[in-house]
C-alpha positions as a printed NumPy array, in Angstrom:
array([[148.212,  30.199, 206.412],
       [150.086,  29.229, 209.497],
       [149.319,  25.63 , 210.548],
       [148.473,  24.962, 214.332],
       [150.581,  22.637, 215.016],
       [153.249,  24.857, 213.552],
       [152.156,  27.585, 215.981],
       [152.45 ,  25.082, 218.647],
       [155.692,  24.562, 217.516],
       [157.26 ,  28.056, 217.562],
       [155.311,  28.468, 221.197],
       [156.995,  25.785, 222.544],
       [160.84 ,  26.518, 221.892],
       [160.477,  30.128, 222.702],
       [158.909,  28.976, 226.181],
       [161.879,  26.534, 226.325],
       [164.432,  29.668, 225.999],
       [162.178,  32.273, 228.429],
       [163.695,  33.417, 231.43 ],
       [167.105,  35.08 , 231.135],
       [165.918,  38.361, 228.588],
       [162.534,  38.621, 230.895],
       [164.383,  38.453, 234.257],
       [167.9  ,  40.498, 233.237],
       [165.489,  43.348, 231.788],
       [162.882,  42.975, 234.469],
       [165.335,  43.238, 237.58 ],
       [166.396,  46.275, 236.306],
       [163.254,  47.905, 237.807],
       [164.958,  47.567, 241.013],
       [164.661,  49.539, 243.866],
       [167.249,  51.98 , 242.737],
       [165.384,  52.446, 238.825],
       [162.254,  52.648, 240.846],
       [163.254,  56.262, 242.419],
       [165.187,  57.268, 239.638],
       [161.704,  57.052, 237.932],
       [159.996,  58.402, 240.08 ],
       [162.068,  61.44 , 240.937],
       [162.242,  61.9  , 236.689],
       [158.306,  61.95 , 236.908],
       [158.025,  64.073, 240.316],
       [160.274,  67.043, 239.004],
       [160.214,  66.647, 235.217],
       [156.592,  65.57 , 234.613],
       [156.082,  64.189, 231.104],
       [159.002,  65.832, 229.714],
       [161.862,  63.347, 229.422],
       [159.565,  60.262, 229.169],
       [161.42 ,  59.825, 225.754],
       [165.29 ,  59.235, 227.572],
       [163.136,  55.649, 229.326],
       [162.614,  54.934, 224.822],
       [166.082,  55.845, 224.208],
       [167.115,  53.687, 227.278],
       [165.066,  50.957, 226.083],
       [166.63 ,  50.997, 223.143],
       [169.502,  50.672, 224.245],
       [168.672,  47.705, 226.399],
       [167.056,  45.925, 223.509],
       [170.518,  46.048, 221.382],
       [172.746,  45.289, 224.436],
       [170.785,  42.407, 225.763],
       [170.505,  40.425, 222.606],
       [174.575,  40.874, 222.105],
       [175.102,  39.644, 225.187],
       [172.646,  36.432, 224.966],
       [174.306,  35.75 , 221.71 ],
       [177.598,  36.011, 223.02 ],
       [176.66 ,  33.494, 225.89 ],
       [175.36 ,  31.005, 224.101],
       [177.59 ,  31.468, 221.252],
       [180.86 ,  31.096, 222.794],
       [179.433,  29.593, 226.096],
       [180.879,  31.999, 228.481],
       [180.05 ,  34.781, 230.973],
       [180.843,  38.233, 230.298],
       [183.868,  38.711, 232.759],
       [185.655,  34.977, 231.753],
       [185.207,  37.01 , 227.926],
       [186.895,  39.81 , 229.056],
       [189.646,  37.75 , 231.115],
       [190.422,  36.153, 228.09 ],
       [190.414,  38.698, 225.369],
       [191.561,  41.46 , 227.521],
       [194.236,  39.768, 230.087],
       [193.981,  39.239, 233.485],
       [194.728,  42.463, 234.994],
       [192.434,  44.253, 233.155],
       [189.653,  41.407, 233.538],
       [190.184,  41.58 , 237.34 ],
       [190.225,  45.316, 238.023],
       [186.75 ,  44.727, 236.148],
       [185.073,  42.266, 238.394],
       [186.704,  44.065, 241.865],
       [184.535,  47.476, 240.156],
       [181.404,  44.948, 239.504],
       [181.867,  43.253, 243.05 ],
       [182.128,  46.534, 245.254],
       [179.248,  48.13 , 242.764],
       [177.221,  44.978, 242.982],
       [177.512,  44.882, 246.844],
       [176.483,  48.46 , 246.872],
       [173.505,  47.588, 244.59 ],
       [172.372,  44.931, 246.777],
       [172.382,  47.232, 249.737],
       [169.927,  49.062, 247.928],
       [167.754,  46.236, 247.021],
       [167.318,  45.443, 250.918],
       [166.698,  49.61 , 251.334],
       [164.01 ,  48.985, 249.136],
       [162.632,  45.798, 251.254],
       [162.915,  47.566, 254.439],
       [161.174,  50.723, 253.156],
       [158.505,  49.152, 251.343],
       [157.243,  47.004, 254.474],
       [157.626,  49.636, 257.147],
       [154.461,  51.714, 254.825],
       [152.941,  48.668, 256.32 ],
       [153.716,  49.244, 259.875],
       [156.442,  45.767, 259.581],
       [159.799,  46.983, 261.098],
       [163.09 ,  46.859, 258.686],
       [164.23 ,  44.066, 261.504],
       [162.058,  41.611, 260.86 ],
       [161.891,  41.975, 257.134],
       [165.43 ,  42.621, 256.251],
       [166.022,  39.053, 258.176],
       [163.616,  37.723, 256.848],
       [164.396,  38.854, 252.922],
       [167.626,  37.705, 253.167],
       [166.72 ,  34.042, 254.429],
       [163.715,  33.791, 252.2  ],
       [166.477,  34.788, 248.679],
       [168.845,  32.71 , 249.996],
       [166.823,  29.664, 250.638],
       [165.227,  30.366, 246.824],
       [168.566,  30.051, 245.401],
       [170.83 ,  28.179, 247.044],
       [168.066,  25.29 , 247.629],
       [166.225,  24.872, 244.511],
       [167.025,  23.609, 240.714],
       [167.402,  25.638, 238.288],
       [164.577,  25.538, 236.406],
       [161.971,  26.177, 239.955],
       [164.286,  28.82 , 240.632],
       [163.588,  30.416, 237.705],
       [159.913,  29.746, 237.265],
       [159.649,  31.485, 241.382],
       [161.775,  34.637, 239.924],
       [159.498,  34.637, 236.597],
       [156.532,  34.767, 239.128],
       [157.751,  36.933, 241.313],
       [158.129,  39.256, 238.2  ],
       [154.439,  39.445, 238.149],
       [154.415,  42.217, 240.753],
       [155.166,  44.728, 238.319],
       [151.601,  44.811, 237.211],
       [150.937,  46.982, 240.23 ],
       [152.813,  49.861, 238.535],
       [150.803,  49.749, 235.535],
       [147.87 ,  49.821, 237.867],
       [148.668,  52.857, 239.818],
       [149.728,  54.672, 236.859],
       [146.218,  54.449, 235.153],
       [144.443,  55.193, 238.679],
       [146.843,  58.296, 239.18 ],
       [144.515,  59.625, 235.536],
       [147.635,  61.08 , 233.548],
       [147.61 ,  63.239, 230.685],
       [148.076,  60.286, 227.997],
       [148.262,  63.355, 225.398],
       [150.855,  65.104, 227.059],
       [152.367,  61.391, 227.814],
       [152.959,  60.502, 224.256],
       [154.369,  63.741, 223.729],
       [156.914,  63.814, 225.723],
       [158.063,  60.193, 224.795],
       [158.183,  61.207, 221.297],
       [159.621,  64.225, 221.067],
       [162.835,  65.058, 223.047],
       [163.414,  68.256, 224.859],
       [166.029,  68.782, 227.596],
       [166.313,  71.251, 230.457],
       [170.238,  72.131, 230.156],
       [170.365,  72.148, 233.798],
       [173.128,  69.846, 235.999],
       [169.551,  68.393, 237.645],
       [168.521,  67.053, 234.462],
       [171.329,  65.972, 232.884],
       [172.101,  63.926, 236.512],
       [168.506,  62.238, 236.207],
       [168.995,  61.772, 232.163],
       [172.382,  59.745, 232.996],
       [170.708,  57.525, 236.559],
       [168.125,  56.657, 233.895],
       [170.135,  55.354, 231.566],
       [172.634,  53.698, 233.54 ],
       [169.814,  51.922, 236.293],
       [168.419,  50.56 , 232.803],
       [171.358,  49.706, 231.384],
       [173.161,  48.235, 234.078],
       [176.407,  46.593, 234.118],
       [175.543,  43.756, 236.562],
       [172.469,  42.943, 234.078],
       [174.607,  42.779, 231.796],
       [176.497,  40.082, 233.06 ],
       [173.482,  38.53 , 234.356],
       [171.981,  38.145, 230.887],
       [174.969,  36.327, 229.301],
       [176.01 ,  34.19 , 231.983],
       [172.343,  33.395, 232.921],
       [171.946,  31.912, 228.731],
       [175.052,  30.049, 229.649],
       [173.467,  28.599, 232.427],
       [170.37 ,  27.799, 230.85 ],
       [172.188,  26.124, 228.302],
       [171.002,  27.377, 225.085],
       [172.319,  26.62 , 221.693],
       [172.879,  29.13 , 218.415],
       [169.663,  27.414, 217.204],
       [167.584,  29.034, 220.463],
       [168.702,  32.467, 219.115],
       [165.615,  33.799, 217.383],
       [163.709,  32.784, 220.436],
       [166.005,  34.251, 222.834],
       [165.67 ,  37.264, 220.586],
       [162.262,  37.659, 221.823],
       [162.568,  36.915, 224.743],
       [164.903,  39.913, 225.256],
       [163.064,  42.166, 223.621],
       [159.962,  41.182, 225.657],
       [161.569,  42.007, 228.968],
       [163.   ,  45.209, 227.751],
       [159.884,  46.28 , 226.707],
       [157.976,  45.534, 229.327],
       [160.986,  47.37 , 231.957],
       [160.073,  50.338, 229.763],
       [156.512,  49.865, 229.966],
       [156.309,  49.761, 233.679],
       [158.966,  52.617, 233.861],
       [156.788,  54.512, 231.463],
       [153.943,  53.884, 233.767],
       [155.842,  54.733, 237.298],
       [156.852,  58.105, 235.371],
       [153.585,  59.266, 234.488],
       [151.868,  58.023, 237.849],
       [154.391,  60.547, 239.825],
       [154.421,  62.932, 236.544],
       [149.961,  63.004, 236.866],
       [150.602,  64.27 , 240.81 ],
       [153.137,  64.432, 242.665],
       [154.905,  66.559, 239.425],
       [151.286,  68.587, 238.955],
       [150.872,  69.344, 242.991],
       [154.979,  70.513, 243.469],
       [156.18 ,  67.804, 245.484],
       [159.369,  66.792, 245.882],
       [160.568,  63.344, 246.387],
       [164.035,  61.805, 247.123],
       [163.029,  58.153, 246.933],
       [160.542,  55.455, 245.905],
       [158.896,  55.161, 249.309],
       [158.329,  59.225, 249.444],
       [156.553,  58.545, 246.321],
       [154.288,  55.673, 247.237],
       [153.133,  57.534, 250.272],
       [152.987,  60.85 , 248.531],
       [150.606,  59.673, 245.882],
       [147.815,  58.318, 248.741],
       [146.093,  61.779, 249.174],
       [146.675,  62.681, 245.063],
       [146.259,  59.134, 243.437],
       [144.141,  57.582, 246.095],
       [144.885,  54.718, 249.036],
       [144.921,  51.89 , 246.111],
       [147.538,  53.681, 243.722],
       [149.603,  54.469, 246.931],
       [149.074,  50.493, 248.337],
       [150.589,  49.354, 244.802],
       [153.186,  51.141, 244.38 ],
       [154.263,  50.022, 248.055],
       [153.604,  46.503, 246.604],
       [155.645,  46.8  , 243.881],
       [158.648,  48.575, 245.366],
       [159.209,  45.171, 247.66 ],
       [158.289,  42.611, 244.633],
       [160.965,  44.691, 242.705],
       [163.411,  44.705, 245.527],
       [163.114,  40.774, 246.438],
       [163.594,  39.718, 242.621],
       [166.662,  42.121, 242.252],
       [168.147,  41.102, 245.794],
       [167.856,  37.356, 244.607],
       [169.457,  38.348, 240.919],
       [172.294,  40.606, 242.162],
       [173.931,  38.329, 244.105],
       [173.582,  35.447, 241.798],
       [174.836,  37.889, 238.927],
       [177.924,  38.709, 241.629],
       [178.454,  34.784, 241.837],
       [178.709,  33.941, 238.42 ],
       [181.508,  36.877, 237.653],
       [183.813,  35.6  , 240.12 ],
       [183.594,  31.793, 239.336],
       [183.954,  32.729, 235.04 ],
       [187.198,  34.979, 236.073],
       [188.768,  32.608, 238.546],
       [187.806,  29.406, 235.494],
       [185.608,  27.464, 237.689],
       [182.565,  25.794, 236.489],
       [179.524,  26.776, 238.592],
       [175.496,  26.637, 237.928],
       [172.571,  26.74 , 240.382],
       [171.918,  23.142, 239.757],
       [175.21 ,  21.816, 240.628],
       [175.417,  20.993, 244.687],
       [177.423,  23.042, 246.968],
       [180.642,  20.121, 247.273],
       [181.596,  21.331, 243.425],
       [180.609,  24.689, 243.349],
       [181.441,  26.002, 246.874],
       [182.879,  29.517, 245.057],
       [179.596,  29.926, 243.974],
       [177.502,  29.338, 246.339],
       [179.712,  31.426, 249.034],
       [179.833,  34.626, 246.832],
       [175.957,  34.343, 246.985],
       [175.72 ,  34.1  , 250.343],
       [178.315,  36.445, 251.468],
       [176.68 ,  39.419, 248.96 ],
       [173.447,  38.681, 250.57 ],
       [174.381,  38.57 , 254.187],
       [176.861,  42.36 , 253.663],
       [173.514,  43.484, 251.954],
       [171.494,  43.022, 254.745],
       [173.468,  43.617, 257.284],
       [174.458,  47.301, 256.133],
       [170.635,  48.488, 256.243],
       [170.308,  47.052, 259.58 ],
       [173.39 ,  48.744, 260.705],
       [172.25 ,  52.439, 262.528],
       [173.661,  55.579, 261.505],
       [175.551,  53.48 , 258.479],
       [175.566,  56.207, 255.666],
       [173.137,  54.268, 253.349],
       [172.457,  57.374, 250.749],
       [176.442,  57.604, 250.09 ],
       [176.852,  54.148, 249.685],
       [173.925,  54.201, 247.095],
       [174.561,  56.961, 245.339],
       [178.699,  56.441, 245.224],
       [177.883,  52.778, 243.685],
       [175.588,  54.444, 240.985],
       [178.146,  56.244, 239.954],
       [180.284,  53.268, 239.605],
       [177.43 ,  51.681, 237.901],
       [177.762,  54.523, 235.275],
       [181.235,  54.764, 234.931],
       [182.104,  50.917, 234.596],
       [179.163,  50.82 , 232.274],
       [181.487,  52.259, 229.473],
       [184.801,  50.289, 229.452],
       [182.044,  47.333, 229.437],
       [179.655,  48.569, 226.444],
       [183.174,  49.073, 224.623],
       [184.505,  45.283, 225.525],
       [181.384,  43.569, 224.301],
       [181.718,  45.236, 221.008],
       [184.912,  44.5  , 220.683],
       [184.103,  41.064, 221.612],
       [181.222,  40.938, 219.268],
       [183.335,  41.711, 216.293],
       [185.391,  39.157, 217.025],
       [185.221,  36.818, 214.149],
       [188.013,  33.988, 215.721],
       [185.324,  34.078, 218.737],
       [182.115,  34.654, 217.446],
       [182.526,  33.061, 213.79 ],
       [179.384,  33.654, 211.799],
       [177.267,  35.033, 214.641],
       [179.651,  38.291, 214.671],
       [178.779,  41.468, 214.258],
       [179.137,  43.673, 211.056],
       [179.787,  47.397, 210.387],
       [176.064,  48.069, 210.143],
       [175.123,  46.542, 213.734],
       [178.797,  47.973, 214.679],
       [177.776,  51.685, 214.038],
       [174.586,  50.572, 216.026],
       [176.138,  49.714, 219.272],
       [178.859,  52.431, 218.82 ],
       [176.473,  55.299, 218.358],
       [174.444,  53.602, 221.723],
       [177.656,  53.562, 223.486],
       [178.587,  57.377, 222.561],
       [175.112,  58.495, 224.046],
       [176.129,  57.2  , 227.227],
       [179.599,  58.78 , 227.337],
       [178.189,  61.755, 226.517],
       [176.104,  61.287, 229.205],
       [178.309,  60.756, 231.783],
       [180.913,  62.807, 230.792],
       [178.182,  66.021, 230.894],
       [177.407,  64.998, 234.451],
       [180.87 ,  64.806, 235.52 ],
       [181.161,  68.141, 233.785],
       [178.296,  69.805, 235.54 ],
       [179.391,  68.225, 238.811],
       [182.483,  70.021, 238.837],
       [181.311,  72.831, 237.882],
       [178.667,  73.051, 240.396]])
């Protein structure tokens, strides 16, 4: 029998190590995984509910490499690749992560802007107002209120799993299609299969996650801990996508509509789901856009100050870490200021940095595993042939995935 003050014990380092596996799986329920969702629900229904388990998955064993790679060599993903894979290589990585995480953050403000003009508040006066408000949250607090806001903040998601049970799915049909896989072999569906896979497994929380546990300052004895708190957040991003699916999947998929974002969505379910299913989803598109808008560009800041070698955390003050605090503020400001700009071709620019997302997705699965196996850099935390196969197999899903798309794209 378990003792309680053991149990006390155990609760109090893994709430010492929470944060960076809640907030790097959480944030990818952005804006952008929000409508990739939802359009999977709206024109697939329950069908490919199981690629959000795969995708999951995948998150789960991705995560947890890259928190033990942070806090085992105490390093960011990008200074790893600098230094393993030389300079030129490590740079034409970051300029791919910079433009795609600029793109990204665009759509994070999209989301703001669209989510409080359902409310009647103009995209000028919230836009604004977003940016100040994320700025001001990072750039002005310690770490550790920074991270207990963000944590909060993460609490909107709840709405989703709200507004999925009032939309009254088919939980039979719901299970079904998680657990058994069956694919339309159309270039429609093997698009959506690959945007839900790469808007889960995205490369900027990617780098988020490992450079975050640097920041945080965890040690190899925090592991197990950090363990669950990575699997916690992924589960819970594939709960609430889970629960956005079958909310769009219960009517907007069962009535024939057609959707092309998250907003269509929330405003599209009011007659089908009801005024409150339709008022929560609104809710939760802008919590999910405000924590992603504050993440990205902190994710953006810590990639360029690990590949140019300069120490930088979001406690240290702005004299010593002006590179840090710059890149934040400069991704922040180009974010906002390209949704307020008119006619500014906001669907290319989110759709082109998707695609980016996808394709710079691979050379980075393929670097951590080659960074994970690294014995001289890792020592006893590296990984073996069994958990190689693992991530290997993971990573040739994706290929496949994107190299089908690219396939059909051509062709059609």
């Amino acid at each position: 029998m378990t003792r309680p003050g053991a149990i006390r014990t155990r609760a109090a380092a893994l709430l010492a190590v929470v944060g960076p596996g809640l907030l790097a799986g959480l944030s990818d329920d952005d804006p952008a995984g929000i409508t990739t969702y939802s359009v999977l629900g709206a024109d697939h229904g329950y069908q490919l509910l199981w690629v959000l388990l795969l995708s999951t998955v995948a998150l789960v064993v991705f995560h947890t490499l890259a928190a033990r790679m942070g806090v085992v060599t105490g390093q960011g993903l990008i200074g790893l690749v600098r230094q393993r894979y030389g300079v030129g290589i490590g740079g034409a990585v970051l300029a791919a992560l910079v433009i795609a995480n600029i793109g990204t953050t665009c759509a994070e403000f999209a989301g703001i802007a669209a989510g409080f003009e359902l409310f009647g508040i103009s995209r000028y006066i919230s836009v604004p107002a977003a940016g100040v408000i994320v700025a001001l949250l990072v750039l002005r607090g310690s770490f550790h209120r920074v991270e207990r806001l963000l944590l909060l903040l993460s609490t909107v998601f709840l709405a989703y799993i709200a507004s999925g049970f009032l939309a009254k799915p088919d939980w039979g049909a719901a299970l079904h299609g998680t657990l058994v896989p069956t694919m339309p072999m159309t270039g429609q569906a093997i698009g959506i299969v690959t945007a839900t896979l790469g808007t889960t497994l995205a490369p900027w929380g990617l780098s988020f996650m490992q450079s975050y546990a640097v920041d945080k300052k965890l040690r190899t004895e925090d592991l197990p801990a950090e363990r669950i708190d990575v699997v916690t957040g992924a589960v819970l991003t594939g709960v609430i996508g889970f629960f956005v699916v079958v909310a769009c999947a219960a009517t907007l998929h069962r009535d024939g509509h057609s959707i092309t974002d998250a907003a269509d969505a929330a405003v599209a379910l009011q007659p089908l789901a009801g005024e409150a299913a339709s008022t929560l989803f609104a809710v939760g598109l802008i919590g999910a856009a405000f924590l992603a808008a504050s993440i990205l560009p902190l994710s953006t800041a810590y990639s360029v100050c690990e590949y140019a070698g300069l120490e930088a955390a979001i406690d240290d003050p702005y004299r010593d870490a002006r590179t840090f605090y710059l890149t934040y503020g400069i991704v922040t400001f180009v974010g906002a200021v390209v949704v307020l700009t008119p006619n500014v071709p906001l669907i290319a620019i989110l759709v082109g940095t998707q695609v980016l997302n996808a394709v710079l997705l691979i050379p980075l699965l393929v670097a951590m595993i080659g960074l994970g196996r690294d014995r001289a850099l890792m020592g006893r935390f590296a990984m073996g042939r069994a958990a190689t196969i693992g991530y290997a197999i993971t990573t040739t899903v994706v290929v496949l995935c994107v190299v089908a798309l690219g396939i059909t794209s051509l062709l059609g």
